[in-house]
Each structure stands twice: as structure tokens, then as C-alpha cells.
N, C-alpha and C positions, 0 to 999 in steps of 0.2 A: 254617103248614099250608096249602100249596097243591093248588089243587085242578083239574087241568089236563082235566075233562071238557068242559069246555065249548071249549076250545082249539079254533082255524082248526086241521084236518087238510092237511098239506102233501101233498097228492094227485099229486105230482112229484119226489117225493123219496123212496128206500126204502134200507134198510140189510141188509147179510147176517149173514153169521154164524150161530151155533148156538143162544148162550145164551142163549134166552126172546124172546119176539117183542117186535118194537120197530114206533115210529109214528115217521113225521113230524107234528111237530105246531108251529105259530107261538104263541109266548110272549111275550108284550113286545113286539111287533113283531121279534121274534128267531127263526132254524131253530133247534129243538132233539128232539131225537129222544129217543123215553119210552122204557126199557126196560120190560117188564114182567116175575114173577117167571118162573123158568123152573120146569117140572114138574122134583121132586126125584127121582132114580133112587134114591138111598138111602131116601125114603120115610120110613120111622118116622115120626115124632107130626106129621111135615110134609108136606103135597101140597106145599107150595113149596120152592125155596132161598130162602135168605138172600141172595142176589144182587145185590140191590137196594143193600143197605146196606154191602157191602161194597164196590159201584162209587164209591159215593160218599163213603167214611170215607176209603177207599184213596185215592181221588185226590186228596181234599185233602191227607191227610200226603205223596204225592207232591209238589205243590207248598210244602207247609211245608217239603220237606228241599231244594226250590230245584230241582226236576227239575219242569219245565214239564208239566203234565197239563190233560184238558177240565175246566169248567167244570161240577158238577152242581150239584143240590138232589135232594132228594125231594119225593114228592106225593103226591094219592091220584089214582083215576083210576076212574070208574064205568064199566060194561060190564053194562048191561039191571038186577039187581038187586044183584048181584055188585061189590065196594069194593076195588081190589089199591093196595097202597104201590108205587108205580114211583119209578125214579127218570128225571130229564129231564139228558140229555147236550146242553151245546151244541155245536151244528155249528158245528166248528172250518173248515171246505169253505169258501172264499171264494170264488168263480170270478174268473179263473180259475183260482185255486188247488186243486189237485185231491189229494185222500188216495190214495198210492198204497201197500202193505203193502210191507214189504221183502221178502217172500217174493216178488214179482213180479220185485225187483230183483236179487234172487241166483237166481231160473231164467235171468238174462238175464247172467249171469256163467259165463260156458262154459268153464273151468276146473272148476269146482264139479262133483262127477259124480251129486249128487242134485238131484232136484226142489228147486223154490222151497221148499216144505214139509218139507225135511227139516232136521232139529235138533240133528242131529251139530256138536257145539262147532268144531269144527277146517275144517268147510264154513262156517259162517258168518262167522266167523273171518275166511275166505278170501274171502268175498264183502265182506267188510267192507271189504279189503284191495283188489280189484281195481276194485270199483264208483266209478264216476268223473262223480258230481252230487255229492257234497259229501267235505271234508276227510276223509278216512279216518282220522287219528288222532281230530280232532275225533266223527266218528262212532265210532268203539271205544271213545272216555273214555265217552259217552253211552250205549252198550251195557252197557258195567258198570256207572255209575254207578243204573239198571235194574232191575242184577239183584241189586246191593246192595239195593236200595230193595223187591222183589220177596221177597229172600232174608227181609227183616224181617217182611214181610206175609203172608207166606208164599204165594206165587201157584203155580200147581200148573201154571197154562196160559198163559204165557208164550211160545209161538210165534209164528212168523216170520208169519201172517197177522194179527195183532195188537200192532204196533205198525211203525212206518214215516216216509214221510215226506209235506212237502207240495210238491207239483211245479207250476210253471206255463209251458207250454211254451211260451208266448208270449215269455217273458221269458228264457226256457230259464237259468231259477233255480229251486234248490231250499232248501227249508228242511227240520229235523228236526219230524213233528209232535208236537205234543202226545200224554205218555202218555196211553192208552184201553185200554178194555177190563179192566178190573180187577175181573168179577165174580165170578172163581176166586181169591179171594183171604181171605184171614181165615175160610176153614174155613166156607165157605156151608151145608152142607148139613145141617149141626144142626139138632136143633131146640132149645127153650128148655128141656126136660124132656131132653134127651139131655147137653145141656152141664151142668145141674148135676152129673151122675156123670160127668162130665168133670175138672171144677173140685174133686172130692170123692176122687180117684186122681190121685197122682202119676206111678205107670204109664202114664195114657189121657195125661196133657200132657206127658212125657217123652215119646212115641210123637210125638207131633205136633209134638214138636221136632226130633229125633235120627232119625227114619224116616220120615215123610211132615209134609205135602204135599213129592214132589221138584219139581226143575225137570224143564220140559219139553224143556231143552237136554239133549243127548245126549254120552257119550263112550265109543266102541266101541261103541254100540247101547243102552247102559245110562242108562236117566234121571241128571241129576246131584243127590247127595243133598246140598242148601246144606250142612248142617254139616259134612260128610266135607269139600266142597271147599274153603268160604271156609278154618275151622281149616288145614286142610291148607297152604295157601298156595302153589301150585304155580305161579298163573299172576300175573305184575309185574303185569298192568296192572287185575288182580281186586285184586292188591293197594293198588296207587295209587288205585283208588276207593274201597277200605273206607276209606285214610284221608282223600278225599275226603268222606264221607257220614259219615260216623263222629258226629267231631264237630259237624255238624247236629242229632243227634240230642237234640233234648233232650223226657222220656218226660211233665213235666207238660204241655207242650204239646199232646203228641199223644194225650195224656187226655183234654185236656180236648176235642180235637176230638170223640171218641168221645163227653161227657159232654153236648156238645152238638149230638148227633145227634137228632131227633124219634124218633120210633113205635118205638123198639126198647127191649125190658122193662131193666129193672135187671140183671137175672142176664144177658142177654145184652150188658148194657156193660161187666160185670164181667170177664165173659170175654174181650171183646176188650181189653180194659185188660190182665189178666192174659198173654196169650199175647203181648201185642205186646212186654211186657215182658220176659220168660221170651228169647222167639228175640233180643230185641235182648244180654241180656246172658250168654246161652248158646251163639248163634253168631256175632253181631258184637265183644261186648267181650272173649270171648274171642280172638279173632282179631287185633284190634286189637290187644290187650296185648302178643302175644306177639310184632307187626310192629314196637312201641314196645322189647321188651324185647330183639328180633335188632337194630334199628340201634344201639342203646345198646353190646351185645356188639362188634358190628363198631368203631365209633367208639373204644371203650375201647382195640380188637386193633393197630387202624392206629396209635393214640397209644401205644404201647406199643412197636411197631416201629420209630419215627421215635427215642422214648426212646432205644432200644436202636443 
């Protein structure tokens, strides 16, 4: 139970973005920047999201399935009488190693005919392809291997200004950063009385499987809905990271990550145990099975022909 009120305020360092105001703050003698919760538009029994706790469950199972993500904890963080659960991101920033969003690097891809921001599959795709600081296969495997890891968590905001890489122009070298940004993720905006008639209809967790959260990648203009796509199986290299990521997956692990999160009630670990489980074995093992049960078919076709 940390308690990061007292924390040196990094008064030279500031962060953008949407979701819920953030600090720089010195920890340990370390930069780390506090989220706090953001104001809930869905509202019901909560002023706040869940934000907090999804940054930080999220990015551990990130790194559990071997995709390099920041550094959190949680904590509390006082403000006059008022107590909020933040969580504290380490500043991955090294100077001169500098965070740059890939959305900066595909406006600067002139091929592409939208903006850095836009999230049409087949432009990013193509910025993926032209952009010339690091391997482009190397970055495509890291693209899916993402949205596999995204597709499980279910992230809803997954855009091209949140996630990227690390630049240092002195060296004129580039690395992939660390995933960030993962507080749209695990269905933030519950609250702890909305999730049990969640957990109590199989209706409301079918929905939040099989119809939202989509991605925030686009194709023809249309969000991508994971289950339609991954099942679907349409794109090799979405498929070569399910079965990349696939067999990572193993669900007591990422229980118990859940089970040893602080401050979040019981019914809300239930839930995230539940739902991580649900999309893993409703959109990934099906997927998976059925990429295991077409090589199998193929493999049996060509030994069949050579028989023959």
C-alpha cells in the first residue's frame, strides 16, 4: 500500500493524453507519472472509471505473455481531504531516448492518404511497411502480437497515439517502446453494483464478448469487431501471432495476477477473472483450434497427394 502524496512533484515533466489527469512525480529516486481516475461518462453508482486498475492488471499480463509493457503499482494519492487509487507508470523516457506515438510516424509516411490518426487497418498496415527506423516485419509481428494481447483484454482504445516507439536521434537508433496506455481495457467503466447483473446474465457477458468493446482499428470505416476477425481468420500474419501468444497463455497465472491486485472488491476480481477467461476461450481458443485443425487438414491433403 503505497502512498505517493508526499512524492518530489517533477515540475519539468508533463504527460498528454485524455484519460484522467496525470503527475510527474519522483519515486525511489525514479520518474514515474501517477494516473489518476478519469471522470466516468457512463456515470451509474461510479463518479470514476476503473482505469486505474485496469492500467496496471493489463500491463502486467502484458508482460506475463512476453510483450514488453511500463512498469506499474498502484497507490493512493491525497488531494486536500479527498483519497483516489492512482496508479504510477514508470517513465520508460531515457534522454536521450525520446517516446515518439507511431501516429507521428505514419503522418510522415506520404503514401498513406490519412492523417497520423487514422485507423483504417490497410493504412497502418502500409505505414508499417514504408516506415524506415526499424525492421518492418519485426514491427508487424509486434503489431499483432498487440492486438492479440488487446483482443484478450479487451481494449476498446488501441490507437495509433498510444503506443510507439523509443527514438534517439543522436544515435539515430530506434527501439519498439514499451506497451502503455492500457486504461481502456477490462471494461473500466462499471461499477461494482453494475457488474454483479453483469456476472448474473449471460446475455450482458455474451455482449461484451461477441459485440463490444471493438477495436479501435478500422476496415472500410467500420470498427474491427475481435471475434468476427480473429475467428474469421482472414489476415496470415494476425494469424501467426495467435499462435504466437496463444500458447502463453496460461489462465491460472493471470488469475492470480488479478488475485493479487490491492484495493479492488472481490466481485470485481471475480469479474475480471471471469471475462479474461470467457474472450480467452471464446475468441482466442477458438481461433486457435480451428488454425490447429486447417494445418492438420492441409498436412493430411498434401500426404495424400504424394500417396496418390
Amino acid at each position: 500500500m503505497i502512498d505517493f502524496s508526499s512524492c518530489k512533484t517533477n515540475r519539468f515533466k508533463y504527460y498528454g493524453g485524455k484519460n484522467g489527469h496525470k503527475k510527474g512525480i519522483f519515486y525511489e529516486n525514479q520518474r514515474y507519472m501517477l494516473k489518476f481516475p478519469a471522470l466516468n461518462p457512463a456515470k451509474g453508482n461510479s463518479r470514476y472509471t476503473n482505469s486505474c486498475f485496469s492500467e496496471d492488471i493489463c500491463c502486467r499480463i502484458f508482460n506475463f505473455l512476453g510483450i514488453p509493457a511500463q512498469e506499474t503499482m498502484l497507490g493512493t494519492y491525497r488531494e486536500g481531504d479527498r483519497e483516489k487509487i492512482v496508479v504510477a507508470c514508470k517513465d520508460f523516457e531515457d534522454p536521450p531516448w525520446k517516446l515518439q506515438a507511431f501516429a507521428e510516424l505514419k503522418n510522415a509516411c506520404v503514401e498513406t492518404s490519412q492523417s497520423g490518426y487514422g485507423t483504417e487497418l490497410s493504412e497502418v498496415l502500409d505505414a508499417i511497411s514504408e516506415q524506415m527506423i526499424l525492421d518492418p516485419l519485426k514491427l508487424k509481428a509486434f503489431f499483432w502480437d498487440m492486438f492479440i494481447a488487446d483482443a484478450l483484454v479487451g481494449n476498446f482504445d488501441r490507437h495509433n497515439g498510444n503506443w510507439g516507439f523509443l527514438v534517439n536521434e543522436q544515435e539515430e537508433a530506434a527501439v519498439i517502446a514499451p506497451v502503455y496506455d492500457c486504461g481502456s481495457c477490462l471494461y473500466p467503466q462499471l461499477s461494482d453494483e453494475n457488474i454483479a447483473a453483469v456476472l448474473q446474465d449471460k446475455d450482458e457477458i455474451d455482449a461484451r464478448i461477441f459485440v463490444f468493446p471493438t477495436s479501435a482499428l478500422k476496415i472500410e470505416g467500420q470498427k474491427i469487431n475481435y471475434a468476427d476477425f480473429i475467428i474469421g481468420r482472414r489476415y496470415e500474419d494476425c494469424n501467426h501471432a495467435l499462435k504466437r501468444i496463444y500458447p502463453r497463455i496460461n489462465m491460472d497465472m493471470i488469475e492470480k495476477i488479478v488475485d493479487d491486485t490491492p484495493y479492488i472488491s472481490g466481485i470485481r476480481k471475480r469479474f475480471y477473472k471471469s471475462m479474461l477467461r470467457v474472450r480467452k476461450e471464446c475468441i482466442l481458443e477458438v481461433a486457435y483450434d480451428t488454425l490447429l485443425k486447417d494445418e492438420i487438414e492441409s498436412l493430411n491433403s498434401v500426404k495424400l497427394e504424394k500417396d496418390q
